[in-house]
N, C-alpha and C positions, 0 to 999 in steps of 0.2 A: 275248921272245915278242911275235909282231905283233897288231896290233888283230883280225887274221882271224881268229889263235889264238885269241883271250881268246873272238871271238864263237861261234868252232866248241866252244870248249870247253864254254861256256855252255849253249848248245842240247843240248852231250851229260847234262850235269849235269837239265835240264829233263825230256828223256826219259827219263832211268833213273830221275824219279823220276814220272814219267806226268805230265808236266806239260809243257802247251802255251800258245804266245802267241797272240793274238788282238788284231784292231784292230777296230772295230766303227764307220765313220764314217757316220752318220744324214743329214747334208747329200747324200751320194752315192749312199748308199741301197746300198755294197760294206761286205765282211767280209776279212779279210786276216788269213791263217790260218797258223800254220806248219805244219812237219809233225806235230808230235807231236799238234795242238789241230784237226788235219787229221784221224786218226785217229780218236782220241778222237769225233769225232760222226759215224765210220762212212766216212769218205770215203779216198780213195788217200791212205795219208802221206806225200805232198809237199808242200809250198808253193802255196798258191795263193788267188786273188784270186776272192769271189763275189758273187752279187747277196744284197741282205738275204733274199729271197725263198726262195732256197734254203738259206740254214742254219737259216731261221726253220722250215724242213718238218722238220728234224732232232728240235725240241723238243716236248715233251710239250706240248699248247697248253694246259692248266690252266697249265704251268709260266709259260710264254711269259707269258699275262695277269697273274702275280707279276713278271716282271721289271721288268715297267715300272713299277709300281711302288716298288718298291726302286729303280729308278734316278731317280726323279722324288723319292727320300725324300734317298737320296748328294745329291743335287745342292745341294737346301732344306741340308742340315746340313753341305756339305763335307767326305762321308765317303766310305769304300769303300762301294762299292755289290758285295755280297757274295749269293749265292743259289744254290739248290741245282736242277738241273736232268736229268730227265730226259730223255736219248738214244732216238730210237726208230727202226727201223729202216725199210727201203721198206714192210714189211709192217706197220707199227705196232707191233710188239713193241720193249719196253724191252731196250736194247743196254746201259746203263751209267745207272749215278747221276753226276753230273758236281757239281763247285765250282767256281764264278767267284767271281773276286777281279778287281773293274777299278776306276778310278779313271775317273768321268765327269768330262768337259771339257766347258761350257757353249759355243757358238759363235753372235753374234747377227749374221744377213747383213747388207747395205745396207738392205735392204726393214724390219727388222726380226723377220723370223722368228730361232726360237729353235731351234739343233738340238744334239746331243750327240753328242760322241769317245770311245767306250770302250777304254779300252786296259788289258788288264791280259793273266792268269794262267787257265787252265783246267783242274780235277786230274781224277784219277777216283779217286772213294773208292768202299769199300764198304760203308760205314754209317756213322752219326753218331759223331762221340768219343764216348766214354764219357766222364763226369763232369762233361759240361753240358748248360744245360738245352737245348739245342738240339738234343742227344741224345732229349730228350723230347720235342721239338714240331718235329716232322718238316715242313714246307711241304705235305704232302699229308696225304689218310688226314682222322682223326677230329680233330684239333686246327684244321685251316679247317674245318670244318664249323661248331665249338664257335667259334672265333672271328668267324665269318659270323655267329653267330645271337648271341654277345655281341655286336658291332656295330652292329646291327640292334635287340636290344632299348635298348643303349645310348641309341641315337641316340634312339629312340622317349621311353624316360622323361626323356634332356637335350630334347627339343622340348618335353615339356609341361608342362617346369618354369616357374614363373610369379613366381619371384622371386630373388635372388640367395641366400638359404640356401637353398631348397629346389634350387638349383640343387648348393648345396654340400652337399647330404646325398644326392643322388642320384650324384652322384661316388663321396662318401663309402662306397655301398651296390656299386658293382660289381666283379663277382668277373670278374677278367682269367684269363682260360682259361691254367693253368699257371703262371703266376707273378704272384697276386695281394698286391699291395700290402699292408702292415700301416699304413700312415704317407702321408698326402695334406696337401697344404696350398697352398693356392693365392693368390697372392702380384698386388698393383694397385700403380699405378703412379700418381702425381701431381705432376706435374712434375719435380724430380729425386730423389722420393723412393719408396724402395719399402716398402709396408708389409704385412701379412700379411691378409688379407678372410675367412678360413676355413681350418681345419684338421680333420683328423682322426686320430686314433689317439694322441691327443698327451693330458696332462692340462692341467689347469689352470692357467693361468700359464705354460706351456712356450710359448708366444707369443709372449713379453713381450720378449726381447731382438731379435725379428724384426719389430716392430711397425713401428716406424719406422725406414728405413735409407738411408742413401745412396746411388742407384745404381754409385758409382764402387767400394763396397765391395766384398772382395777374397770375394764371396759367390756361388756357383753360380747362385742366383737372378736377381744382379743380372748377372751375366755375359749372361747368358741373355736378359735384358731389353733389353742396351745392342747384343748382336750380335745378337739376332733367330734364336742356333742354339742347339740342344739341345743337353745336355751330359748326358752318360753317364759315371758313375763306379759301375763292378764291384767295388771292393773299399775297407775305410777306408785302404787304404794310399795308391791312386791319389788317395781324397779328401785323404790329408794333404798330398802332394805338390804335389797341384793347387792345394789352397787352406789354405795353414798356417795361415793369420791367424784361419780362422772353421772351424777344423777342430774346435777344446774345444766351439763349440756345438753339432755336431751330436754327437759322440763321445757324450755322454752319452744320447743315445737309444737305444744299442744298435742302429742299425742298420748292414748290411754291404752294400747297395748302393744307389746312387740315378740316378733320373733327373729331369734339372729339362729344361720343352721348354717352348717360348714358345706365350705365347695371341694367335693373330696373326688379327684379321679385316679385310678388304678392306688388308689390307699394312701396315697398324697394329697396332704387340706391346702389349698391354693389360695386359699381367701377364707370370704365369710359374706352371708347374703342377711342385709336386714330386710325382713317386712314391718312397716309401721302402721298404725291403724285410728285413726279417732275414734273409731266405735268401741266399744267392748270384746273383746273374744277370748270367750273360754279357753280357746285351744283342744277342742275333742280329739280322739284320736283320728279322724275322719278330714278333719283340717291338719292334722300335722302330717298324714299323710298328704296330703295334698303338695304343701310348702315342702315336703322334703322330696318329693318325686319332679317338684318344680326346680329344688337345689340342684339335685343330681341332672338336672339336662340342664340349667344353669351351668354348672361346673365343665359337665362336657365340651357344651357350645363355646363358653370361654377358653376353654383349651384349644379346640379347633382353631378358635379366631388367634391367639396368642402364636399356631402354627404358623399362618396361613402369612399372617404380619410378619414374621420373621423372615419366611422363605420370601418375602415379597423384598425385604429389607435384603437380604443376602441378592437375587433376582439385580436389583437396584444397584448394589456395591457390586457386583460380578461386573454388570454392562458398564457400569459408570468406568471401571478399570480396566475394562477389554476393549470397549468401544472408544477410539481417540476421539479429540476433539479433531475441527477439521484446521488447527492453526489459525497465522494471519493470512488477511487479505493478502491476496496475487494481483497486480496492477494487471489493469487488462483482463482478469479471469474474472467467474463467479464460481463459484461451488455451493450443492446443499447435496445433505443426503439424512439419508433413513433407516434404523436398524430398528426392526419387530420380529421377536421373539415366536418361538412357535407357543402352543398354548399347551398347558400340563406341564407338569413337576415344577423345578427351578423357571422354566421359563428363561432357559439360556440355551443356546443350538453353535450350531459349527460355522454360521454365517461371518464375514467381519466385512469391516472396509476397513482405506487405513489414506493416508496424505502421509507422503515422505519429502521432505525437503533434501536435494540431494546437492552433492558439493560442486558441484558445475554451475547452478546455478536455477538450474531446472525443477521440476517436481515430477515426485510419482505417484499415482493412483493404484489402488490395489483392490481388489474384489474378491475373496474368496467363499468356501462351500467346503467345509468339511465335512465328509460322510456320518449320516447318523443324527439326532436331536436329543442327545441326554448329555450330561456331565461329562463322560470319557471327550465327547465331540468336543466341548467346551474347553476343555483343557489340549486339547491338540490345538483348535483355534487360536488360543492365546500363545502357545509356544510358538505356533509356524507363523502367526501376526510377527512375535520378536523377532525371528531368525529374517523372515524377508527383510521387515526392516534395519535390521543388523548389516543384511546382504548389498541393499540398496544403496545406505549409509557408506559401504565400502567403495561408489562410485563406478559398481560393474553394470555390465547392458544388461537391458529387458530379459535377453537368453539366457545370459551368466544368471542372473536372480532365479531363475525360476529350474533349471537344470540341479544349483545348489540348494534350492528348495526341496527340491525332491530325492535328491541321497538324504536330508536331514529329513524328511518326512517320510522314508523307508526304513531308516536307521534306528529313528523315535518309534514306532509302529512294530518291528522287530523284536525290540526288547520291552516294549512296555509291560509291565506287568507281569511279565511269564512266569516270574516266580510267586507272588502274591495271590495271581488271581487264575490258580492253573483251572477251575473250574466253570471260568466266566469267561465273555464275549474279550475279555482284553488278550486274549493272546490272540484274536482275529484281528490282520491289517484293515488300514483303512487308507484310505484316498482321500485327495480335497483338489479343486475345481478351483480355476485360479487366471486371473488377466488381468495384466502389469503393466501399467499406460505409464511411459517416460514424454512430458509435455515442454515443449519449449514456451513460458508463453511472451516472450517476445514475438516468434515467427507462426505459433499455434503449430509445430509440428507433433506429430502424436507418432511414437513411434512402439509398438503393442507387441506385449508376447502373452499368448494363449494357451493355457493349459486345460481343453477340456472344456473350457467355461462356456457360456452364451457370448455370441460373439456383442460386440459394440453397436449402438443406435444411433444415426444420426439425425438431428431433428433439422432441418436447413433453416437458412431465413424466412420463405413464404411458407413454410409448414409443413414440407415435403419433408417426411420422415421415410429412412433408409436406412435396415441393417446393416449395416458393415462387416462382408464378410472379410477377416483374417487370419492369416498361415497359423496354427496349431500342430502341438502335440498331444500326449497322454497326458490324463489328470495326473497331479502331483502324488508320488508316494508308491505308484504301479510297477515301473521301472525305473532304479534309481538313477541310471544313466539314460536319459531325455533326452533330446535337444529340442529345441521351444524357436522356429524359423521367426525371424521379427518383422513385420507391418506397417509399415511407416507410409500416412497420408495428413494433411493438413484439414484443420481445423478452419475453416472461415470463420472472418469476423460476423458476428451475429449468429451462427450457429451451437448446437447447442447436442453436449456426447451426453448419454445415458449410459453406466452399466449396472447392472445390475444382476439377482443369482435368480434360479431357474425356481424359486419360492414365489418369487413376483410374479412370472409367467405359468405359473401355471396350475397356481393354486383356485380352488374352488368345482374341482373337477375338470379342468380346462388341459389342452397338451398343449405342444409347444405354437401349432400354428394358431388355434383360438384364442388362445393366452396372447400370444403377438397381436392376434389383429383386436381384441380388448387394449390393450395399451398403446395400440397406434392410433386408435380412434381418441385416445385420452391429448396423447401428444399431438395429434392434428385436431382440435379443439378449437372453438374459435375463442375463446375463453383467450389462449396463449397466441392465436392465430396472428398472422397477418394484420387483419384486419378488425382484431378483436377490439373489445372497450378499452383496452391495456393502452393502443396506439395503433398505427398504421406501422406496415411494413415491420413492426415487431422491432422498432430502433425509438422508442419514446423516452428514454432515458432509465433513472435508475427501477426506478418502479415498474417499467413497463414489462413483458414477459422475458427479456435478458437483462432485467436487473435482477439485484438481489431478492427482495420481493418477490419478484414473479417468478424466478427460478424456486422461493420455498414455495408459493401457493401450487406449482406444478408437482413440486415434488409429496407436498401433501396428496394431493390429485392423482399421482399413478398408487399411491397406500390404498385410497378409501375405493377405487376401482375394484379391488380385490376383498377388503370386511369392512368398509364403513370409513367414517371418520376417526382419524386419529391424531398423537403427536406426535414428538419424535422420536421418541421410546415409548413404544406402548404396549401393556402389560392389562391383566385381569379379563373381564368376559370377552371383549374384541379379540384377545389371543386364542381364545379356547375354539375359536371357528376357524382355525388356518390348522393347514396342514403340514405346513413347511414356515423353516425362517424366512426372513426376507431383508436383503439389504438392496439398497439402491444407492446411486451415486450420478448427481447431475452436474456437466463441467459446460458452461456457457465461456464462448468467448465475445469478450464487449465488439459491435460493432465500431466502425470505424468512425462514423460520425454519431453516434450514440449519446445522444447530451439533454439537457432538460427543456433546452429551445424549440420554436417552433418548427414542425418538420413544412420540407418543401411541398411546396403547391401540387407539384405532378413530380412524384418521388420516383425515381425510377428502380424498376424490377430488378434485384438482382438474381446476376444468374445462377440458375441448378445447377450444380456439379458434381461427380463422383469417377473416381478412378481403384481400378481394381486391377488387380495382380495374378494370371493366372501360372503357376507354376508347372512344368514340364513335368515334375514328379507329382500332380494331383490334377491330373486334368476333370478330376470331379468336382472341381470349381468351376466348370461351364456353365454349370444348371444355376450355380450363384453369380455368375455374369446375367444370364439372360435374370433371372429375379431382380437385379439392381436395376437393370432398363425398366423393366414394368414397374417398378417400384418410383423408380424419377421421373416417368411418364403415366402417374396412377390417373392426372385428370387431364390428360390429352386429347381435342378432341373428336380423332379420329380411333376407332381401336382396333380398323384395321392396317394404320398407319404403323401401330405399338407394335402388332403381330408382324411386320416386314421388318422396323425396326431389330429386333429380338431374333428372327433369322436371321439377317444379316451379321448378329453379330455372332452368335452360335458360328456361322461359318466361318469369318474373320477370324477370329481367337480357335477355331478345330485348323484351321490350314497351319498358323503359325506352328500348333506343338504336333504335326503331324512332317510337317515339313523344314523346319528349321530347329538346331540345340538350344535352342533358348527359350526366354518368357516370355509371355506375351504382356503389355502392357494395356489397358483398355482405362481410357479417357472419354466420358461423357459429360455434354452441356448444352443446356439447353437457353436459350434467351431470348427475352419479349414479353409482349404482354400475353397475356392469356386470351389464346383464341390467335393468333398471330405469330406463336415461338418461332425459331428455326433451334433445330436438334445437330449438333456436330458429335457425332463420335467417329473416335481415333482408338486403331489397335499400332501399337509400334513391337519392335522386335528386333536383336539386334542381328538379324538374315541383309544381305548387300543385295540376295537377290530377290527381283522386284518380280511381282502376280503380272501372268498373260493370259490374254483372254482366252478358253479352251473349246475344244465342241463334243460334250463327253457324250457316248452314248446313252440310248435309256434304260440299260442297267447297270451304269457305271453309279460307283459310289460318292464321289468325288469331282472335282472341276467345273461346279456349277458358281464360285463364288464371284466372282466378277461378273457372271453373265446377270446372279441376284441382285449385283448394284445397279448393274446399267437398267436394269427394271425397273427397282423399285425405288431406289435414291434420285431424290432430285438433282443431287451431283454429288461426283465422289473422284475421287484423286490418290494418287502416293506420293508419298515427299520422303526423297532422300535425305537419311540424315549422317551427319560424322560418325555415328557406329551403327550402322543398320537403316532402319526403315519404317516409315511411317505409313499405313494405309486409313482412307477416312470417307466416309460420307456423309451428306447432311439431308436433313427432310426437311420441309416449310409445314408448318402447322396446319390443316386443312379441316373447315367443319365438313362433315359427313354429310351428302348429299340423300335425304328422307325421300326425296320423290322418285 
């Protein structure tokens, strides 16, 4: 018989079973059709050659949009590309259901373009076999619906997974329209080993011989891994066949179908995902679409997650090494504090704190704010962390530290970068915000230098919290020759310092004055109070709000004022709502009889105090004199006693820098019970010559301050002292008369 024969014969054998050939070349954009596959989609049964154009009008175009997919899946897996297509007529009406079977051929031209050669087989059936599932999930109709919108949820719950289990229990959790999984397990890859990262449907231990494997192993997974194609095994029989060697591991799972399909991102296979099945499954092309459109956002989401855990890990080792520990205990002292990250990228900012142990004997607190919340800030942080504590360690004053701070934080800033990064933010200087508490705490002296920062909190023993205002300079790094004027006030026992960076105050949309009075409401709490559950007068021992204890539950308490609950590093969604870093810093000093004993029956009030400094070179420290009266008399219960108060001392503190070279000193205290105080405040100065009473006229600007005393003070006096002078008066606490 001639070759003509064999070919006429063939063609007869094709058509009596309604089956035609077809060539489908992509590069020329022709279809090359025989006769039977000529018929088959409506046209003259002859022979003949057409543009893509015209067989493409043939197709159902829902179908049309499926094939190309299936031929872009054939291509990735070196399979048939297989799919069921509807025939439609001039009129649109469905002429026929149609099967293609073609084997694509990849073709890449000179230029690099990529096109594809279909060549196969075209039937006409008239419904799906019976007795596969393919029978059940027809390419049209209610199973692409159902698979459209599993894809769609899919993708959605693998995007907003955030770590690599949840990434695998989100796997674990979808139901595949028609033929869902009983058995997942998804498989990494570490040089040439493959080991198991997640499973599910499995017990315990069933793991253990997939943990660690060699990729060369005669195992579906590693197959999968080393060729980069999916494997599809329908029955245990094709598994035994395929793979004898590692066929007793899976055998005892009882399952009867598997697919293992690579986790491939940007052309790199990261793993391997099995789906395992008890039931039967063909594997249509319509299901391996599925599982591998499932792979690929598999693969992604584990990528994400594999990011996300790193930078979280990097995030974790930065702070763990930037943020000191706070040392040992200080006899007599407490300390806690809190470092939160802002929220986005590394999740590391310019904030720090830092505990210097210094060679005297002493300690120093340190609080800074480096400009900025990305990695460049972070690495200044951690430099100008060292260098203070370098500075400190050297045994110079609060001024010295921070003066040298600042040439080394102009000098850093200057040349950072200029040659590497002539294009980027690092040839722009930066600043950083800084205050340097040197603490005796034998005597609780606190002696402060300010750079710029939020000045100091004072929280007293009955609750009365008072900013402390203190002499300052420029933030560090502006000018590198500073001088930083130093602050030195006591610490009572039972009292308790806060500082903290301008992230705590004033984050959530808040400025500096709502930000304060949100955090003064936290510190005067009855929670911490006085009279809270803690103890009475705030001296209950260690537990109570000036033990350790209660100095961490307060310092947790000024965090979650601002995003919630937190720890003491805290990272992930609670960071992503702050706008700024945040460190804080709580220094408690133990009161004096502070013990675990029972406190006295009628404990007595200790007294309110605050003393401020008003310097001759900033007499715009007036407006923070009178702020600290009303501030030490917030629940006094006259408030037009406060308002006399508060002039009085306005005038007091304007005579001395108007009339004498020196400072003025201003001493306030008040003592008793509530409802009953008496108020002594004392401005001193070191002037010989003493206030006389005057009679100014009424448009004189001046000479009313002694007349003010004799007013409004219940008594008031000067006392002579060895270098200067003392002036003072006092009020008795008086309830407001309502009628």
């Amino acid at each position: 018989m001639t070759c003509k024969d064999d070919r006429v014969r063939t063609e007869d054998v094709l058509a009596a079973i309604a089956t035609g050939l077809w060539r489908w070349d992509n590069a020329s954009g022709t279809v090359t059709l025989d006769s039977e596959a000529a018929r088959l989609l409506g046209l003259p049964a002859e022979p003949v050659v057409l543009p893509e154009v015209a067989v493409r009008s043939r197709f159902h175009p829902v179908d049309w949009n499926e094939i190309n997919g299936i031929v872009n899946l054939a291509v990735a897996e070196d399979t048939l590309a297989e799919a069921r297509l509807r025939i439609m007529d001039e009129d649109g009406r469905v002429l026929r259901t149609v099967r293609s079977r073609s084997k694509p051929v990849e073709n890449r031209s000179a230029e690099g373009r990529v096109d594809y050669e279909l060549i196969g087989t075209i039937q006409e059936i008239a419904e799906p076999q019976p007795g596969t599932t393919a029978a059940h999930t027809p390419i049209t109709g209610d199973w692409r619906r159902s698979r459209e919108a599993f894809l769609l949820d899919a993708g959605r719950a693998l995007a907003e997974a955030r770590s690599t289990a949840e990434v695998l229990r989100v796997a674990a959790s979808l139901s595949m329209p028609g033929f869902s999984p009983d058995g997942l397990a998804v498989f990494g890859v570490a040089g040439d080993r493959l080991s198991i990262i997640g499973h599910h449907g499995h017990g315990p231990g069933d793991e253990a011989p997939f943990t660690d494997m060699r990729l060369d192993t005669d195992y579906p997974a590693a197959d999968v891994v080393r060729t980069g194609r999916a494997i599809y095994i329908p029955s245990p029989e094709d598994y035994k066949r395929r793979f004898p060697a590692t066929w007793p591991l899976a055998q005892r799972f009882g399952r009867v179908s598997w697919a293992f399909l690579p986790l491939i991102v940007t052309g790199r296979t990261m793993g391997a995902w099995m789906a395992a099945f008890k039931h039967p499954v063909s594997f249509s092309p319509d299901e391996r679409s599925v599982l591998t459109t499932v792979a690929r956002m598999l693969a992604q989401a584990l990528q994400r997650a594999g990011v996300a855990e790193s930078e979280r890990e990097l995030t974790s080792g930065l702070q763990r090494s930037m943020m000191p520990m706070l040392g040992p205990d200080i006899p007599g002292m407490q300390i806690a504090a809190r470092y939160v990250p802002t929220g986005g990228g590394l999740e590391v900012g310019g904030d720090w704190y830092d505990m210097i142990p210094l060679p005297s004997g002493r300690f120093a607190l340190v609080i800074g704010d480096v400009q900025g919340h990305d990695v460049r800030a972070a690495g200044l942080m951690g430099q100008l962390r060292i260098a203070v504590r370098a500075y400190a360690s050297e045994g110079h004053r609060p001024d010295a530290v921070l003066s040298r701070a600042s040439r080394f934080l102009a000098g850093l800033c200057s040349s950072d970068g200029a040659d590497a990064y002539e294009e980027s933010d690092f040839r722009s200087p930066r600043f950083a915000t800084c205050l340097y508490v040197e603490c005796d705490p034998a005597t609780g002296l606190l002696e402060v230098a300010r750079a710029g920062h939020p000045d100091p909190v004072i929280r007293m023993t009955d609750g009365t919290v008072l900013m402390r205002p203190t002499a300052g300079g420029l933030p560090l790094g502006i000018v590198p020759d500073t001088d930083y004027p130093t602050t030195r006030f006591t610490l009572e026992p039972g009292e308790t310092m806060m500082l903290c960076t301008d992230g705590l105050i004033e984050t959530g949309g808040h400025d500096l004055d709502t930000g304060w009075a949100r955090l003064r409401a936290i510190l005067e709490s009855d929670t911490h109070g006085p009279n809270g559950p803690n103890g009475r007068d705030g001296r209950d021992g260690p537990n109570g709000p000036h033990g350790s204890d209660g100095l961490e539950k307060l310092a947790d308490l000024l965090v979650q004022a601002v995003h919630g609950p937190s720890s003491h590093h805290t990272t992930g969604p609670l960071a992503d709502r702050r706008e700024d870093d945040i460190a804080v810093v709580l220094l408690c000093r133990d009161a004096a009889d502070c013990g675990c004993g029972t406190p006295a029956a009628h404990p007595v009030r200790p007294a309110r105090r605050t003393m401020l400094t008003v310097a001759q070179a900033e007499p715009e420290r007036i407006a923070g004199a009178r702020r600290q009266i009303r501030e030490l008399l917030h629940d006094w219960a006259d408030a037009e006693q406060v308002d006399s108060a508060v002039l009085m001392v306005s005038e007091m503190v304007t005579n001395v820098l108007m009339h004498t070279d020196g400072d003025a000193l201003l001493v306030a205290e008040a003592v008793g019970e509530l409802g009953t105080r008496r108020l002594r405040i004392e401005v001193a100065d070191a002037s010989d010559e003493l206030p006389h009473k005057r009679h100014p006229g009424e448009m004189a600007s001046s000479g009313r301050g002694v007349l003010l005393m004799e007013m409004l003070a219940d008594t008031w006096g000067v006392d002579p002292r060895g270098e200067g002078k003392s002036i003072w008066f006092e009020m008795d606490e008086q309830a407001k008369d309502d009628g």
